[in-house]
C-alpha positions in Angstrom: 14.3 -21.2 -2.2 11.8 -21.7 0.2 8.8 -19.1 2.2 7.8 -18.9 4.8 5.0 -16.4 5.1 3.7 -15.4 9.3 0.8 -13.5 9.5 2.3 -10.5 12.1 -0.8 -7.9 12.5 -4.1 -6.9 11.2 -6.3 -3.1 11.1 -9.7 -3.1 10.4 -11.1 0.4 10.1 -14.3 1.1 12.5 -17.0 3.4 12.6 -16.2 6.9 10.9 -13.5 6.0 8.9 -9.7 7.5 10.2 -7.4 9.5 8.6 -4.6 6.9 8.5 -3.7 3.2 9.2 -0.6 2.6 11.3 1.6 -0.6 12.0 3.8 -0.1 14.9 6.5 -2.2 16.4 6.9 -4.1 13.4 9.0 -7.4 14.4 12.6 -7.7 12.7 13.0 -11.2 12.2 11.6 -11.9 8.9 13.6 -11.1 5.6 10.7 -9.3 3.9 7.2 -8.5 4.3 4.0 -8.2 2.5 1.0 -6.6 3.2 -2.4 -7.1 1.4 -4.9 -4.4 1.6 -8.9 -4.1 1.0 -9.7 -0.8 1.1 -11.6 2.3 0.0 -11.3 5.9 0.4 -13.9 8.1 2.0 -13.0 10.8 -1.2 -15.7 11.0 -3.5 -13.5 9.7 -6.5 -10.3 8.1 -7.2 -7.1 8.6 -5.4 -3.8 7.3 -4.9 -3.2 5.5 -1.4 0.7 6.6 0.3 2.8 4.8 2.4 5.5 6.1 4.8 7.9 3.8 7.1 9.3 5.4 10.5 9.1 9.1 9.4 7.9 11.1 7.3 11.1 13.1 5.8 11.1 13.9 2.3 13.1 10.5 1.0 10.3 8.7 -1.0 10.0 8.3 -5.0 7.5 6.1 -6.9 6.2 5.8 -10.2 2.7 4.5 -10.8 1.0 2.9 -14.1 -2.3 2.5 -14.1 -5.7 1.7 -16.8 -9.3 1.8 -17.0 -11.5 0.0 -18.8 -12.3 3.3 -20.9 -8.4 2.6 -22.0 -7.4 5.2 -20.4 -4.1 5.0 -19.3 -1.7 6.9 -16.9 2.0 6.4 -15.6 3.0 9.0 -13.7 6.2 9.4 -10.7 5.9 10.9 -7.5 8.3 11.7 -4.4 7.7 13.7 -1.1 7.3 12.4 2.4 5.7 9.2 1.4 5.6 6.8 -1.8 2.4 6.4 -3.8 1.2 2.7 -3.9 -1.8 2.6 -6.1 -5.0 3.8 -7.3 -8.1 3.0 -4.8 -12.2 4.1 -5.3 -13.6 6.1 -2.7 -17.2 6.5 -2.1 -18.1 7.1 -5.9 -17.7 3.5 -6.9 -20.1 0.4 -6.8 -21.0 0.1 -2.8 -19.6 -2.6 -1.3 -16.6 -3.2 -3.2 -12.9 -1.9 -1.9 -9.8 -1.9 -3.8 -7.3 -4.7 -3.5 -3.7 -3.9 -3.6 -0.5 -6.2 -2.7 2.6 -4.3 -1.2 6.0 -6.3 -1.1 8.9 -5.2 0.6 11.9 -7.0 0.4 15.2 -6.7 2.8 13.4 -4.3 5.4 16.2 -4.5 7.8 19.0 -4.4 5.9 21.1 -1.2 5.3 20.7 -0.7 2.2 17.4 1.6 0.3 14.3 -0.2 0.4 11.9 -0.8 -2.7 8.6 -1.0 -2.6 6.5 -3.2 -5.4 2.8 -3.1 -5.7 0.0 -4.5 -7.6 -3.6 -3.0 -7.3 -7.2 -3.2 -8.8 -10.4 -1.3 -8.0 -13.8 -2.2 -9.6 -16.6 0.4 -10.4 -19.0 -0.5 -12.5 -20.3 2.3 -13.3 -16.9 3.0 -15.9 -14.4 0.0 -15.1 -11.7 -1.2 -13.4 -9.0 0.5 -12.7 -5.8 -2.0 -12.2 -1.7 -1.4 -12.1 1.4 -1.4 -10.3 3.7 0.8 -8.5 7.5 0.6 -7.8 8.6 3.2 -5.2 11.9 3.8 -3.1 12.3 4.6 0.6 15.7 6.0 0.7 16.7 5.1 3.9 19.2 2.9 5.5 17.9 2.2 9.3 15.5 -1.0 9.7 11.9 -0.5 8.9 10.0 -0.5 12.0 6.8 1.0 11.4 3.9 1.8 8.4 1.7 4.3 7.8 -1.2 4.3 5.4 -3.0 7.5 4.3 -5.3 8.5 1.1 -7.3 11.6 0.6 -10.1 12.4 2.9 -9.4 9.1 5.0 -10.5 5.6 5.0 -13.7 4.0 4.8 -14.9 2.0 7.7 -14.2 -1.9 7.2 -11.1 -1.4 5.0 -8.9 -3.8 6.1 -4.8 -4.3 5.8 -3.2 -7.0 7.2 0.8 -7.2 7.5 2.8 -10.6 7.2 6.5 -11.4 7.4 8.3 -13.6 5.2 11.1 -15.6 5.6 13.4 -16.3 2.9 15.4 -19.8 3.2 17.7 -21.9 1.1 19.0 -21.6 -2.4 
């Protein structure tokens, strides 16, 4: 089978931080899509970031797993208006370092549920990283056509997510 992965859009959080990070008009010509965030909360600890698609009605689920390097370990679910996606540092962890997390969606047009798969790490030296994945549910069966972002107390300025489609050919 063969990819074909288009770069569509890319938000870059300025001065002050914002509350959320939003992808609009999302185009509906690809068969799934990816986005890869860099990010950071402006919460003075760790929290989980939440995604939402075209509303924000109570349809989501997700169950996280997550460690530290203190072995710690946590796997919890979740459902509400949004679906968690991971577990991000905020402004208590080493400066200069954001969270990296990979969010696939696959079959956001179609008209059946959509999943939601994630993979995520966040360095702090000062007790570990903190790495894991998330599977989640959007239970809803119009086309995805938009994305919110949110985590507690906002974003950092210069986190960054960037949204591609992918295209899905052959056998």
């Amino acid at each position: 089978m063969a990819l074909v992965m288009t770069p569509i859009y890319t938000q870059t959080v300025g001065a002050g931080g914002a509350s959320t990070i939003n992808f609009n008009n999302i185009p509906q010509h690809f068969t799934d899509l990816y986005f890869v965030c860099n990010y950071k909360s402006q919460y003075n600890g760790w929290a989980n970031s939440y995604i939402s698609f075209n509303d924000t009605s109570s349809i989501y689920s997700a169950t996280i797993s997550n460690s530290q390097a203190t072995n710690s370990f946590e796997n919890y679910r979740q459902s509400g208006n949004s679906a968690a996606v991971n577990g991000i540092g905020g402004s208590n962890v080493t400066a200069n370092t954001f969270s990296t997390t990979f969010i696939y969606i696959p079959n956001y047009t179609s008209s059946t549920f959509k999943q939601i798969i994630s993979d995520f790490t966040a360095e702090n030296n000062a007790d570990g990283t903190r790495l894991g994945m998330a599977a989640g549910l959007y239970r809803s069966t119009g086309a995805i056509t938009s994305a919110s972002f949110g985590v507690a107390m906002g974003w950092a300025q210069y986190s960054t997510i960037s949204l591609y489609g992918i295209i899905r050919s052959g056998a």
